[in-house]
C-alpha positions, 0 to 999 in steps of 0.5 A: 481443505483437505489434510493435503491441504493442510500439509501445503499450508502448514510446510509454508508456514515452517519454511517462511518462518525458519528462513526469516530467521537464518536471514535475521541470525546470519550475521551476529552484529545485525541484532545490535543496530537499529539501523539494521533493523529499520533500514536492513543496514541499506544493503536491498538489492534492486530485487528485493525492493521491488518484491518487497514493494509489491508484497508489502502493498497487495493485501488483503485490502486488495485481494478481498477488498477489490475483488469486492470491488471488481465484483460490485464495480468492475475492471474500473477498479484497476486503475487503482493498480495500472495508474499506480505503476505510472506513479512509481516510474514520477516516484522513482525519477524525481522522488527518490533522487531527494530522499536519498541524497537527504539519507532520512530513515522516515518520513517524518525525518524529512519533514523534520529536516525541510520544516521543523520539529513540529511538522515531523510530530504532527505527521507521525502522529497522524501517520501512526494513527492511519497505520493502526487504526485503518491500515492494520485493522483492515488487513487483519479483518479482511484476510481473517474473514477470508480465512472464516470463510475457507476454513470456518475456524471463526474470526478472532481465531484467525484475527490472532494466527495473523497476527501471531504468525506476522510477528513471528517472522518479522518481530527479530529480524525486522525489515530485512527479514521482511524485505526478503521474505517477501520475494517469496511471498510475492513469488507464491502470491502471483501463482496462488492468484493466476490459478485461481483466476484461470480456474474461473475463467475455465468454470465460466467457460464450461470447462473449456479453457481460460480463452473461452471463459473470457470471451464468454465473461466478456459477453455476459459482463460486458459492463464490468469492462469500462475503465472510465465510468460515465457519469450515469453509472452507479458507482461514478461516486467512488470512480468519478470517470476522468478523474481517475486520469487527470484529478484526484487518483493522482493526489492519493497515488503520490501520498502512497506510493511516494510518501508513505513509510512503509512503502518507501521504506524498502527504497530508502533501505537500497545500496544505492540510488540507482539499485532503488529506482531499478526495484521500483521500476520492477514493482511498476511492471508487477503492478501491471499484472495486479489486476489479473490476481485481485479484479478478475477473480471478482468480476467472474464471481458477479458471473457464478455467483451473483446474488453474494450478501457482501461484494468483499465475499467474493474473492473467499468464494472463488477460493473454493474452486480450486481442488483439494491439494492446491487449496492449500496453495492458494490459501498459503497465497492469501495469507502470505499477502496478508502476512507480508502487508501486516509486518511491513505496517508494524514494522513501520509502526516501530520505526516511525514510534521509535526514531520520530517520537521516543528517541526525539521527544524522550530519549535522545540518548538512547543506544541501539539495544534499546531503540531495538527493544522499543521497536519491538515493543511498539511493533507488538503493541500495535498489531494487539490493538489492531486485532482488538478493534478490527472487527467491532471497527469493519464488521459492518462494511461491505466494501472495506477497500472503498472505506479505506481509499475515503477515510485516507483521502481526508488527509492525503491531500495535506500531505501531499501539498506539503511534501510537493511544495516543500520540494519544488518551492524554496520559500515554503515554511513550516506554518504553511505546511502545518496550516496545510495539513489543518485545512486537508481535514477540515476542508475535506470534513466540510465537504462530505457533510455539506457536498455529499454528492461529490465523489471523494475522489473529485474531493481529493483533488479539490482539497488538494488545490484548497491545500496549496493557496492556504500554504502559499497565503501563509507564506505571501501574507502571514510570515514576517519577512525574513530568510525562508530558505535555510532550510530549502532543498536545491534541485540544481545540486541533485541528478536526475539522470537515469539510466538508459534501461531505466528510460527504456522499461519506463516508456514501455510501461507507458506503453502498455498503459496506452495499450490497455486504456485503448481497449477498455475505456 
């Protein structure tokens, strides 16, 4: 990088900072209320929530791990990201309407009130544990190798700027200092991406512009441009072919995009139901250009640069095409995905720490000042662990994002059965939805040692199903015959009207997914 670079990156730096801070000091009686600070007093417009949504999801787990993956497995690895945005359009018609009709400010707290307390703990635990012990440690390692590799400055040198820059943004102000951040973040990310994408595709194409470098990409690749893997190929075990549209991709989207607190955080945060579904809606079509940003730049590099130690190198390399004064842009890109990614996580640690397990269990008187200085506390605790465990925990992966989509879907398939059931099946109880999340690692667990061969993504969907008999067993054989439904939620009472512009930019979506699955299946 060269000073001008450094300029660039550093004015970032500065400028994200300061309006964090304006965003977070504006209004004095903000820093008093932890509803302010967890839910940014429910005022997100539509778009910030879809910019947040975004910023908050593309990390250095996409854009090092996939472009890792688009190196070593191709555009296959996009489906990750297109069916995501078909997933977001089932999120926010049938999802949303129950969360904010409920007024929950996490997860749990649904849980809590369609089960009961046992279930809430039971999964906060868990979900504390997969934000610090995978989510966390896996963007800071990621984006700090990515750094190394750019700068050379080592990799707990970079491990502690992350982390130090994230609180440095996010720790005051907390989601709305997030949430609006992000729409610069993500603003920078989308540029940052495409000129480095459009830089190796003109690098391929000798020079001669991005339409040349992708015809000439597509002739010298053209097996990187399957979406649907047949069976034969060698990485059908991590993209088990149709699965990718009918099997287990499905469980894992939904536990994401739809029940994973610090994604759905930012919709629980809106003025209103109809402001939520419009920003999801957004974020559905930003997903459509993901692939452009995260995949492309690895499948160019299986081009320019074949013979690469690790798959997750090549995004760091492709980086280094991009000349001395926009270096510093692009690297500000790749650090705002991190940075973005890294304080939605921690700023979910706090909230899930502080209103499902201290306030509850310990404190259940406490006031605002301090569930804000447990918020805090927990947030900063997280994210020092987080650094201290990344690399002993990742060092010696080479695709992080194929570990991290392996290791969630041990207990995906639980969670999802338990909210989906807890929705749409009255009788449902909350020994059910604890025998639920029991067998999702326990089956899973069985799985892998006794069923290797089976790819994780066919496992996910088949512990799913597993899932669901255990719940319904519970209910029809086990629990003694009494009222199963004080707690039910009644879908007769809630609206899923939506908008006409909300049917019409959902069916263009579906549209363009056909689209794009035509051409490259």
């Amino acid at each position: 990088m060269s000073s001008w670079d450094f300029v660039t990156f550093g004015g970032y730096c500065v400028a994200l900072i300061a309006i964090a801070w304006w965003v977070s000091r504006r209004d004095a009686k903000q820093q008093t209320s932890s509803q302010d600070y967890f839910l940014a007093g429910n005022s997100l417009p539509w778009w910030a929530i879809g910019a947040s949504l975004i910023a908050a999801n593309i990390s250095a787990e996409q854009m090092i791990g996939m472009s890792g993956s688009g190196y070593a497995i191709g555009l296959a690895i996009a489906s990750y990201e297109w069916m995501a945005a078909l997933t977001l359009i089932l999120v926010a018609k049938f999802f949303l309407p129950i969360f904010l009709e409920k007024r929950i400010a996490t997860m749990p707290q649904f849980l809590e009130q369609r089960y009961d307390r046992r279930v809430r703990t039971t999964l906060a635990v868990f979900w504390l544990g997969v934000y610090v012990l995978v989510n966390l440690t896996s963007v800071l390692y990621l984006g700090a190798l990515a750094m190394d590799t750019i700068t050379g400055i080592g990799l707990m040198p970079a491990l502690l700027f992350l982390a130090l820059f994230s609180l440095s943004y996010s720790l005051y102000g907390g989601l709305r200092a997030v949430a609006f951040t992000d729409i610069i973040q993500v603003l920078l990310l989308i540029v940052g991406g495409l000129l480095v994408s459009f830089l190796a595709l003109d690098k391929i194409g000798m020079g001669q512009g991005v339409l040349a470098g992708t015809r000439t990409l597509l002739e010298t690749v053209p097996d990187k441009f399957t979406l649907i893997l047949p069976s034969n190929h060698p990485h059908y075990g991590d993209l088990p072919g149709l699965s990718v549209l009918f099997g287990g991709l499905w469980v894992m989207n939904f536990s994401y995009w739809g029940f994973n607190q610090y994604i759905t955080q930012r919709a629980l945060a809106a003025k209103n139901l109809q402001e939520a579904q419009k920003g999801v809606v957004f974020a559905a079509f930003l997903k459509l250009l993901m692939p452009v940003i995260v995949v492309l730049p690895g499948i160019a590099a299986a081009v320019l640069l074949p013979d690469l130690a690790k798959p997750d190198q090549a995004y760091p390399e492709m980086l280094k095409l991009v000349p001395a004064g926009l270096l510093g842009l692009t690297f500000a890109a790749l650090v705002a995905a991190i940075a973005s990614s890294v304080s939605s996580m921690t700023n979910s640690v706090a909230t899930i720490f502080t209103l499902d397990i201290y306030q509850p269990l310990l404190h259940p008187d406490a006031n605002d000042k301090r569930l804000l200085w447990v918020g805090r506390c927990s947030a900063l605790l997280s994210l020092s662990l987080a650094v201290l465990i990344a690399e002993p925990l990742l060092g010696r992966l080479d695709q992080a994002f194929q570990y991290i989509q392996e290791f969630t879907g041990f207990f995906t398939p639980g969670i999802v059965a338990i909210f989906l059931l807890g929705f749409f099946w009255k009788k449902t109880t909350a020994n059910a939805a604890l025998a639920a999340a029991i067998a999702s690692a326990l089956l899973s667990l069985t799985l892998k040692l006794l069923w290797p061969e089976l790819p994780f993504m066919d496992r996910v969907g088949l512990v799913f199903l597993c899932c669901i008999l255990v719940a319904v067993t519970v209910v029809k054989l086990i629990e003694r015959p009494r009222d199963n439904h004080h707690a039910a939620i009644h879908l007769d009472s809630l609206s899923y009207r939506t908008s006409a512009g909300f049917n019409l930019a959902s069916v263009a979506l579906c549209l363009v997914l056909a689209g794009l699955y035509a051409a490259w299946w």
